[in-house]
N, C-alpha and C positions, 0 to 999 in steps of 0.2 A: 958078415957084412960090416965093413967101417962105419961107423958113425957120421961121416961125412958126407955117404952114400943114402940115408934113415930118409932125408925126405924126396927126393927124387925116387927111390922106391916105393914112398909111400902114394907119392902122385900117379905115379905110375901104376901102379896096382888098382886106385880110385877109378884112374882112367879106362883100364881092363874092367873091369867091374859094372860099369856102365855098357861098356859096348855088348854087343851083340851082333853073332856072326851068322850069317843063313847059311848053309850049305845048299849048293846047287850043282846041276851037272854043267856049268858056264863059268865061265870065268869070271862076265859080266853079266849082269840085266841088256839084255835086247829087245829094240823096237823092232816092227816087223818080221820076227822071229823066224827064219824059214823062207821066206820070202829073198827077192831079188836086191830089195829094199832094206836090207836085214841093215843094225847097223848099233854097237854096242857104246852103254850109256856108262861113262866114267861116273859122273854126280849128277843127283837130280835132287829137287827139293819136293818135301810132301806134296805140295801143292800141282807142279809137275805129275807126281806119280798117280796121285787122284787123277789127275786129266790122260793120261795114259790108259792105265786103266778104264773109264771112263767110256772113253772110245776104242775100247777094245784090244791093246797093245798086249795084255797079259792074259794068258788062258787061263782058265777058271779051275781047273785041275792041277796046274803048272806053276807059274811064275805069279800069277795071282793070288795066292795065301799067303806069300814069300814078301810081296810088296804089304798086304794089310797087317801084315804079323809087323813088319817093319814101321809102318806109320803108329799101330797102337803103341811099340817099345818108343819110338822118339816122344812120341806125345805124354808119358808118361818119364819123360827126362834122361833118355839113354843116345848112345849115339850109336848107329846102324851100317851095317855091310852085307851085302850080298857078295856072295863068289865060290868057285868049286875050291875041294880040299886040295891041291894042289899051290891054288895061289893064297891061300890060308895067310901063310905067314907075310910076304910080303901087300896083301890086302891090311891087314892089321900096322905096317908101316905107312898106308894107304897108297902103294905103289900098284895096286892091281885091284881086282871089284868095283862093285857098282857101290858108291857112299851116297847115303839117303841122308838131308839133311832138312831141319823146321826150314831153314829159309836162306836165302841168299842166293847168290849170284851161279849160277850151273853154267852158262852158256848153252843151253838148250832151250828148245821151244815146242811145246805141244800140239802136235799137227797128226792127223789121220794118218795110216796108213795106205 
């Protein structure tokens, strides 16, 4: 590795290290799962995913471990992805999966199903 390359890889490596990847059989996290209504969530912020959950958007055997596992690793300072092994790699460039974040801006809004 050039010497030129030492801290962009270092960052880079910090940055993998923090993240964390759920495998799942989706590409996305989904609202209304199954439903006609079905309908997949690029970003959502903790707060979001509580109210999803919440009102019932995530099964309690299924997608629901998958979001609480995700809220405990953000809240303990990590950055979060849900998606199947497929889109693994491009999720990690953040072009594919659901990105769970503390806070900001999703363009979503938390409504029943």
């Amino acid at each position: 590795m050039p010497a030129a390359d030492g801290g962009e890889w270092l960052h880079r490596r910090r940055r993998l290290k923090s993240l964390k990847s759920l495998s799942t059989g989706v590409d996305r996290v989904c609202l209304g799962f199954g439903t006609p209504q079905q309908r997949a969530i690029e970003h959502m912020t903790v707060a979001e995913a509580r109210c999803y959950a919440a009102i019932g958007h995530f099964a309690t055997g299924s997608m629901l471990p998958k979001i609480e596992a995700a809220i405990d690793f953000l809240e303990a300072g990590g950055r979060e992805v849900i998606t199947d092994p497929e889109h693994l790699g491009l999720a990690l460039l953040g072009a594919a999966g659901t990105h769970i974040t503390l806070a900001g801006a999703s363009g979503a809004s938390c409504v029943a199903a």
